[in-house]
C-alpha positions in Angstrom: -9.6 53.6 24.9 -7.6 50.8 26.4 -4.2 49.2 25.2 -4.6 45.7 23.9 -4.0 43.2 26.5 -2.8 40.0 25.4 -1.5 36.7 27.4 -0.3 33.2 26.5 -2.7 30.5 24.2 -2.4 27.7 26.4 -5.4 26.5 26.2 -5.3 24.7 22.7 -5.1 21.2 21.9 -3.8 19.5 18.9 -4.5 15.6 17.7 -2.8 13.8 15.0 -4.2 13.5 11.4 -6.0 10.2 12.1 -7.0 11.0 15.9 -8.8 14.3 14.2 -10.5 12.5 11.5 -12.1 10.4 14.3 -13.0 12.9 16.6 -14.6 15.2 13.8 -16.6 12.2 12.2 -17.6 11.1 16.1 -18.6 14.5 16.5 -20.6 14.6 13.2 -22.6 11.0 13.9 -23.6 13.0 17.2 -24.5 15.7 16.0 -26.5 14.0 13.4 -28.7 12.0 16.1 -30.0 15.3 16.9 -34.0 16.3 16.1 -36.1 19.1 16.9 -38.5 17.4 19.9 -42.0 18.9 19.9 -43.2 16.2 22.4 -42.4 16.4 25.6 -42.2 14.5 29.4 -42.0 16.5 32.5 -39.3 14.2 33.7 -37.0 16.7 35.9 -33.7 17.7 34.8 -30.9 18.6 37.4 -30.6 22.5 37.2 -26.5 22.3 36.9 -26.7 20.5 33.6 -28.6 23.5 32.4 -26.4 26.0 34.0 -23.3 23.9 32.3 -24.8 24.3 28.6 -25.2 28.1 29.4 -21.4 28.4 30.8 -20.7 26.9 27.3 -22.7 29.3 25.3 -21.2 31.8 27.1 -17.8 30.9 25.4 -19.0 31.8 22.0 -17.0 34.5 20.2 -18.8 37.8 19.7 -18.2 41.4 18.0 -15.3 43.3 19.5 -16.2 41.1 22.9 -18.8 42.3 24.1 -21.0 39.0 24.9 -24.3 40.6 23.7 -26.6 38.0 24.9 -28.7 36.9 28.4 -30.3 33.9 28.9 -33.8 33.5 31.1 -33.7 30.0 32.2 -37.7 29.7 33.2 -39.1 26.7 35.3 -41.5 27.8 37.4 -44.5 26.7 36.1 -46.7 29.4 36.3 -44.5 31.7 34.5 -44.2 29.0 31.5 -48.4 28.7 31.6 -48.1 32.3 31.1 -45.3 32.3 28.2 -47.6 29.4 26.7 -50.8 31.9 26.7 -48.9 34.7 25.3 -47.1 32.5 22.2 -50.2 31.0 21.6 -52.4 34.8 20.9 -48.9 35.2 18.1 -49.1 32.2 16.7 -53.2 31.9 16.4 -52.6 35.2 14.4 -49.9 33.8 12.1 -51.4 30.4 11.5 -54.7 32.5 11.1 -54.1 34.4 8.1 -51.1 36.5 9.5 -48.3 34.2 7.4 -47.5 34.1 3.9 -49.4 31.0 2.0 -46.3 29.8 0.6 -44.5 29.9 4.2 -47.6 27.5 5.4 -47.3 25.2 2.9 -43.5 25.0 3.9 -44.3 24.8 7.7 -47.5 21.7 6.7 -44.1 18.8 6.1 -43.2 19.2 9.9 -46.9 19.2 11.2 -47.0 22.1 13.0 -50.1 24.7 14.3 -50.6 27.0 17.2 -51.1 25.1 20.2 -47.7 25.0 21.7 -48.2 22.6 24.8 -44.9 21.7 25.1 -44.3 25.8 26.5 -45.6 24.4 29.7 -44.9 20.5 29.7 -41.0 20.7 29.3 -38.8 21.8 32.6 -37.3 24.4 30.9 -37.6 27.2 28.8 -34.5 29.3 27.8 -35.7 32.5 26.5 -32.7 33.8 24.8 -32.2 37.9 24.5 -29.6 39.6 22.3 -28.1 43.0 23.9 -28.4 45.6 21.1 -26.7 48.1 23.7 -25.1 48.0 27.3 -25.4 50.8 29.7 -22.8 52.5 31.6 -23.0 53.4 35.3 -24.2 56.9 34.3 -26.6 55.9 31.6 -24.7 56.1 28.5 -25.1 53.7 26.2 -22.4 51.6 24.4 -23.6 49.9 21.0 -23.1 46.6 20.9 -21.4 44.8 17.0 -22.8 42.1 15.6 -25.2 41.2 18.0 -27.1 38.6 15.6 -24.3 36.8 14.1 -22.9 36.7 17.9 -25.8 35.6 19.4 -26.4 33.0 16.8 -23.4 31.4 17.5 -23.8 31.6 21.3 -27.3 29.7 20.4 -26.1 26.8 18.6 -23.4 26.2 21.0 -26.2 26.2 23.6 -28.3 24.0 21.5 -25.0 21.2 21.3 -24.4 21.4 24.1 -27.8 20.0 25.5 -28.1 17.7 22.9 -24.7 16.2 24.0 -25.9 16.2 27.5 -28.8 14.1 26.4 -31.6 16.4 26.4 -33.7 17.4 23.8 -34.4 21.0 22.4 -36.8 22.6 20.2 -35.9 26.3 18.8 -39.0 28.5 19.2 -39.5 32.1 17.2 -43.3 33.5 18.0 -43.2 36.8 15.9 -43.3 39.0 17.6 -41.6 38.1 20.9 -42.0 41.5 22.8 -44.3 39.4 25.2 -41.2 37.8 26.2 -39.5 41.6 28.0 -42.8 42.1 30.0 -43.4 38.8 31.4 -39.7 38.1 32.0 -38.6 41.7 32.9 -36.2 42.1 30.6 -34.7 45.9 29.7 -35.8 47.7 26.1 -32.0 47.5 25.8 -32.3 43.4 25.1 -34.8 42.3 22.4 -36.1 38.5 22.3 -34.2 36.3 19.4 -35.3 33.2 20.6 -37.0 30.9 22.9 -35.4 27.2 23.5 -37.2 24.4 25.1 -35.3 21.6 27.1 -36.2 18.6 28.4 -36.6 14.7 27.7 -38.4 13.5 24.5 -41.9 12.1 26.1 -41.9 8.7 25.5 -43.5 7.6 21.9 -42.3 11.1 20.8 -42.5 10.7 16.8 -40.8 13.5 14.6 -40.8 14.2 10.8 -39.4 12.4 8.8 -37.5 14.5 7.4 -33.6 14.2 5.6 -30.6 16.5 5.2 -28.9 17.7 2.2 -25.8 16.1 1.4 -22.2 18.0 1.5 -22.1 18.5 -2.2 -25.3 20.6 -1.6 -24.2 22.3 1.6 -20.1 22.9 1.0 -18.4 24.2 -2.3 -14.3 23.5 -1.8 -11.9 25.5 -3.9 
């Protein structure tokens, strides 16, 4: 066990009453232009935006500091043919009688089913992994803490970020993922949580129409 290390905060910045006001409610029009994007073009996107979005991700805070996540950013399009064919088998079986009734009368609003085109059409996939362990140089393991709730975080800072870079992004959870490990040779140590596609919205993309619960329903203040 180490002693606590600590150095100077200099990294914070604070804004006047008013000034904060209109940066949160700027940041909160924003974020509310955001939508889940099934339809997509193959426009390219410059690899460094991509790579900025996952620098930013990796800022998130995360049990005792650990950073229990790795992200597969996929482009090759042979590999995202063959992530397409394997989320398609999963999702035939839930669509076929593997899901709940009352979970596919939830799912019928947003129009969804199990072809998943937009696995290969989009220029990137960002298969995201959460680290229930690391391993130490001779093989021991050393549990990871909160490796959902950190993970989760890291992912919607990932998810902001793009959509503040001007891409679009669609969150993607075939059940089960294991599909994911083999094809992308990841370790038993990290288990799928989530694949993210990125890209532009094809042009004509529709989405549905959908609305969000006001504050009163969302936020009690006491």
């Amino acid at each position: 066990m180490s002693d606590p290390r600590f150095v100077p905060l200099d990294t914070h910045v604070e804004y006047a009453p008013e000034e904060m006001l209109r940066r949160a409610a700027a940041f909160r029009k924003r974020a509310a232009r955001r939508r889940t994007v099934r339809e997509y073009s193959d426009r390219p996107v410059p690899r460094a935006v991509i790579e900025e979005c996952v620098r930013a991700a990796g800022t998130a805070p995360s049990g005792a500091n650990h950073q229990p996540w790795h992200f597969v950013v996929v482009s090759d399009p042979g590999v995202k043919a063959r992530i397409r064919v394997a989320a398609e088998q999963e999702e035939r079986a839930f669509y076929g009688g593997g899901a709940p009734q009352e979970w596919l009368d939830a799912l019928a609003a947003l129009g969804t089913d199990e072809h998943k085109p937009f696995l290969e059409t989009a220029p990137y996939l960002i298969a995201i992994f959460a680290e229930r362990y690391m391993l130490r140089p001779d093989g021991g393991k050393v549990k990871n803490y909160y490796v959902q709730e950190s993970v989760g975080i890291a992912t919607g800072i990932l998810i902001t970020g793009l959509h503040n870079a001007g891409l679009a992004t669609l969150t993607h959870t075939p059940s089960p993922m294991n599909f994911l490990n083999k094809i992308l040779d990841r370790p038993p140590s990290e288990r799928p949580f989530l694949l993210l596609v990125a890209g532009y919205p094809a042009e004509g993309a529709r989405v549905p129409a959908i609305h969000r619960k006001p504050l009163e329903e969302i936020a009690t203040f006491r």
